[in-house]
C-alpha positions in Angstrom: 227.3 0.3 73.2 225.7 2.3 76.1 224.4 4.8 74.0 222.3 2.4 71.8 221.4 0.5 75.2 220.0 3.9 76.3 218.0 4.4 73.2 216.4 1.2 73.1 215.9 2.0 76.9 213.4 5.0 76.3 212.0 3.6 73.1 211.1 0.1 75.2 209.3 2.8 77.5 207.8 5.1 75.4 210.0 8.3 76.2 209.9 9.4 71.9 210.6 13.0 73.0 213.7 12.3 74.7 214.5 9.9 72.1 214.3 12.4 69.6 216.5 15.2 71.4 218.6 12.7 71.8 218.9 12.0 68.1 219.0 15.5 67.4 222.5 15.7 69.0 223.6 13.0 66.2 225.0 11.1 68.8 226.8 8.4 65.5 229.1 11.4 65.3 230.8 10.8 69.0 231.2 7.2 69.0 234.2 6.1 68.3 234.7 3.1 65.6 236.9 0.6 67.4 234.5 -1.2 68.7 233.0 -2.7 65.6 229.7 -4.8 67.3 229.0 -1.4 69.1 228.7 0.7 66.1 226.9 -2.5 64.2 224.2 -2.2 67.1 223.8 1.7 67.2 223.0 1.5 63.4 220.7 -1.6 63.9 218.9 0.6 66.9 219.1 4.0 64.9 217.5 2.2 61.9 214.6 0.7 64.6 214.0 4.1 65.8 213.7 5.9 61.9 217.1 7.8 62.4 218.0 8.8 58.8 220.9 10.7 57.7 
């Protein structure tokens, strides 16, 4: 949940380049699953910001 609080965080402020290194790093690969709403929300939020696989 923090991660996808962080990248909503520099979208809300405009910070696209750090958004995008940050993507880069395929940060969906080091989440871990057992928190269900959390991974529902970094999908929602990687989905907002064009994220594709």
């Amino acid at each position: 949940m923090e991660l996808t609080l962080l990248i909503g965080g520099l979208q809300e402020v405009g910070a696209h380049t750090q958004v995008q290194a940050l993507v880069a790093r395929d940060p969906a690969a080091h989440v871990t699953v057992d928190h269900p709403m959390g991974v529902a929300w970094l999908i929602k939020q990687m989905r907002v910001i064009g994220a594709h696989t």
